[in-house]
C-alpha positions, 0 to 999 in steps of 0.5 A: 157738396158736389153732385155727379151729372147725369150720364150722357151731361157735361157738367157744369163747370166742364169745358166745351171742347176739347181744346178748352178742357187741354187749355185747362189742364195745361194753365191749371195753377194746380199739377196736371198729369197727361197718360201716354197712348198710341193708339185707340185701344190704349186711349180707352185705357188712359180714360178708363184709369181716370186721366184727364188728358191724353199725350199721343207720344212719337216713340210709343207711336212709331213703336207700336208701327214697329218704327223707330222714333225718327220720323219713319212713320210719315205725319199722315200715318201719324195722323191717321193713327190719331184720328182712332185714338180721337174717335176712342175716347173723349179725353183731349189729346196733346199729341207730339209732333216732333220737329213738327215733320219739317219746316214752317209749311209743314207745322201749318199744314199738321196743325190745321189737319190736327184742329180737324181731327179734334186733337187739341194740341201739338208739342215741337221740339227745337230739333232738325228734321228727321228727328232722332229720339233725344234719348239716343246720342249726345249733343244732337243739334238744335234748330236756329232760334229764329227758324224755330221760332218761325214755326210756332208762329206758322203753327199759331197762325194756322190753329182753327180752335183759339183754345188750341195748345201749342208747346214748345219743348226745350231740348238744349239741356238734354243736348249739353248746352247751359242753363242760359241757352235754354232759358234763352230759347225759351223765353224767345219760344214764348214771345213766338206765341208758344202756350206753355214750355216743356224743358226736357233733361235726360238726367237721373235727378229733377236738379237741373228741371228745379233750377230752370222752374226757379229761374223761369218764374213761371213766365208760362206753364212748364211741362216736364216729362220725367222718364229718366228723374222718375224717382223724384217725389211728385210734390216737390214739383208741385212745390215747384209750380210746375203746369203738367207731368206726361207720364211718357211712355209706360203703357207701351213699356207695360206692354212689351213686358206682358207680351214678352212674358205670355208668349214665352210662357205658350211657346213653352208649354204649347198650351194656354193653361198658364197664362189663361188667368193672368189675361185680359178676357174676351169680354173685357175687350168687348167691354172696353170696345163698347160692344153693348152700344153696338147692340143696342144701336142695332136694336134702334137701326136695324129692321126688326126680326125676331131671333130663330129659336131652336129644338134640341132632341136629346130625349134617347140614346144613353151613356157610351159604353166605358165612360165612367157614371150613368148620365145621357150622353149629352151631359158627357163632359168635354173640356170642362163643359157638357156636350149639351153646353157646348152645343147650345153654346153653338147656337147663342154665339149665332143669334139663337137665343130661345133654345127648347132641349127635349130630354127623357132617359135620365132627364134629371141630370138634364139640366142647363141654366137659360133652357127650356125643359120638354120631357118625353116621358114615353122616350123608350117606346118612341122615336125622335119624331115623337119627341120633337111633336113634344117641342111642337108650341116651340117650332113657331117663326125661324126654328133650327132643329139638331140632335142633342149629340152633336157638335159642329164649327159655327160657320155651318150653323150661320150657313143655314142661317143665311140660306133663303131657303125654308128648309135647309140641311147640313150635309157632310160630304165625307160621309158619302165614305163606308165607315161602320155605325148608324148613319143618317145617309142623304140622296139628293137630286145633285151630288156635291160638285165640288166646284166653288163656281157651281153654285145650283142647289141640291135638294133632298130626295131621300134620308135613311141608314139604309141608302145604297152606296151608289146613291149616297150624296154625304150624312146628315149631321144633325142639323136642319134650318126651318123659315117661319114657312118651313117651320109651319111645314114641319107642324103640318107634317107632324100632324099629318103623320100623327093622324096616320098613326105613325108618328111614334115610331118615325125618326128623323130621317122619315120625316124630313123624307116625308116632308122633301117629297111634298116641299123644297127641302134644300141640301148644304154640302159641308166637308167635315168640320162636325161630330157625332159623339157616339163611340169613345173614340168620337168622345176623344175627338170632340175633346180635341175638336174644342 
């Protein structure tokens, strides 16, 4: 009975390296299989599917560099290409090397870069530098024997890890020489120090690979890659003593296919609906790219701080007038999703986890999974002031604020975020324009300049609907940022205007007006890029706007 290790332990009979686990996998009296990948994300598939080697193929390689398998890609970029691949799994990798980029010199200085990288192994093919894919062409030449044999030596001698595998790909019969030819070549590849044999045939049956299996005796292991013989079931190889099958090129292949097929299909419909459920998900990519251990590292590295938590005040202003049901505005549907979900959406993409929503009007058809609740039973008779006093235990540490009915790009939230500032709001410059509705309008100290140089602060003086043209500066859009010292600011002036009695009545504006004229209350200037659902027309535009 055979007992899994514990994660994170190699088991017992495992090899220490993974030159060894290549050595293995290569010497094996049992058929071993090597999955095609050319780069880091396809290596994490081939392990993923539970190979257990990898074969770092030239074509799809160059391919995937948009190159022809003719050695285009220089051996650094190939080198470079490896090391990703090396770093994206921990599968050994048996990369193709070619004709090994050259001469003797080059074979010795690639495989000592190679040991570096920790890929375990190199396959060269008996060819002439630049290399043409065997599959192009007929009666290609081949290298001299003794040049060749050269490089393996050279290749051998300069492996830094004795469990480094080298193999020795046969190309004659692909290139229509005998039987004898490559049994030759072979056999002097052999002597040279070469670790196993790949005999190469491009025919569309395995006769020929049969024959030589035959005829070597299994001198040393025998690797084969039946790209053109594909139909030949794989237990007459095992029958057959054959060390490794690579699988050579079909993830790159399946690629294409799938590429080919989504890109027509959007080109087509101009629009994602068909081909959103035959796709890969987002979190399937982060998945696979390891993005909880990134979490989790940034939990053991990084300074602790806690996460801003935010206030939604979602408590009044009803349905649009003409939307079919009763329900508050902010569970209005766009896209799939209700107003109120893409807005807290918003905020969890930006770190903001604890998220507290103040509801009133028709508060029972408020709800959203991982919220907070606070009602203000008293939303007819007060003003958003009173409903954010309602939230007031969850205004502690770094605190955003935003009404219940507004959606904005990411980019405007993580703005406030990063702002040293302990009171920061977002500004619209546009809204310095006349346009007819209540609007929250902003005076500060500065316009906005429009300068990407000018980078002095602006401040808030005065927030109101009532702000004359001239001294209109842009609308606030809903948003305000608060420190744990501007957080405590806020409660100080909440209760202030709750002992002066004045509190139920204030809205918005009055109290970051109040709260500017005793603090820094820092202005954001943002041009756009935000919506206030008021009117059907804005319930339009937020369904584009998504």
């Amino acid at each position: 009975m055979s007992h899994a290790s514990p994660p994170g332990t190699r088991p017992l009979d495992a090899p220490a390296t993974r030159f060894a686990a290549l050595r293995r996998e290569i010497a094996s009296s049992s058929l071993s299989f090597l999955m095609e990948a050319h780069d880091g994300l396809s290596a994490k598939i081939v392990q993923e599917a539970g190979f257990r080697g990898v074969w770092a193929s030239g074509l799809t390689t160059s391919a995937a560099l948009g190159l022809r398998d003719s050695n285009e890609a220089s051996w650094t970029q190939v080198l470079e290409v490896l090391e990703y691949m090396a770093d994206a799994t921990t599968l050994p990798i048996l990369v193709d090397g070619d004709t090994g980029h050259g001469n003797f010199n080059n074979v010795r200085r690639f495989v000592r870069k190679l040991c570096e990288r920790g890929i375990a192994g190199v396959c060269i093919e008996d060819k002439l530098f630049p290399k043409t894919n065997s599959f192009i062409g007929e009666a290609q030449p081949l290298a001299d024997v003794d040049e060749f044999c050269g490089r393996i030596k050279a290749g051998k001698d300069s492996q830094t890890d004795d469990d480094f595998v080298l193999v020795a790909r046969v190309e004659a019969l692909i290139s229509g020489h005998s039987m004898e030819e490559a049994l030759r070549r072979a056999e002097a590849y052999h002597q040279a120090g070469a670790d196993a044999i790949l005999i190469h045939s491009k025919k569309s049956n395995a006769d020929e690979i049969f024959t030589f299996a035959q005829r070597w005796g299994n001198r040393a292991p025998l690797v084969i890659v039946p790209t053109m013989y594909y139909a030949t079931p794989t237990d007459l190889y095992r029958q057959a003593g054959i060390s490794t099958i690579i699988w050579a090129n079909h993830l790159l292949r399946a690629s294409m296919a799938a590429m080919r097929e989504t890109a027509a299909r959007i080109h087509e419909d101009e629009s994602l609906m068909r081909v959103e459920g035959s796709v890969a998900t987002v979190k399937d990519i982060f998945r696979l790219m390891g993005n909880a251990e990134l979490e989790e590292a940034e939990r053991r590295y990084l300074p602790s701080k806690p996460a801003p938590s935010a206030v939604v005040l979602a408590a009044g202003g009803g349905s649009l007038e003409g939307v079919a049901g009763d329900g508050p505005k902010c569970m209005l549907d766009i896209r799939g999703q209700s107003l109120l979900q893409r807005l807290v959406g918003t905020l969890r993409e930006s770190g903001v986890r604890d998220v507290s929503v103040v509801r009133g009007e028709r508060k029972e058809a408020v709800t959203l999974q991982g919220v907070r609740m606070v009602d203000n039973d008293r939303h007819a008779t007060t003003g958003e002031a009173m409903s954010l006093a309602c939230a007031r235990d969850a205004i502690r540490g770094e605190t955003v604020v935003a009404y219940g009915d507004v959606l904005f790009r990411r980019y405007i939230l993580d703005s406030l975020l990063t702002s040293r500032a302990d009171v920061v709001v977002a500004v619209d410059t546009l809204g310095a324009r006349p346009r007819p509705g209540h609007r929250d309008l902003v005076t500060a100290d500065r316009r906005f300049s429009g300068d990407y140089l000018d980078d002095r602060p602006a401040h808030l003086v005065r927030l109101a609907a009532d702000v004359p043209a001239a001294e209109c500066h842009g609308e606030w859009m809903g948003l305000a940022r608060f420190t744990a010292r501007g957080a405590e600011w806020l409660r100080e002036e909440i209760a202030a205007m709750e002992e002066e009695g004045v509190l139920e009545g204030a809205d918005m504006p009055l109290l970051l007006t109040r709260l500017a004229a005793k603090h820094p209350v820092r202005v954001k200037y943002f041009s756009g890029h935000w919506l206030d659902v008021d009117t059907l027309t804005d319930l339009a535009e937020a369904r584009n706007f998504t």
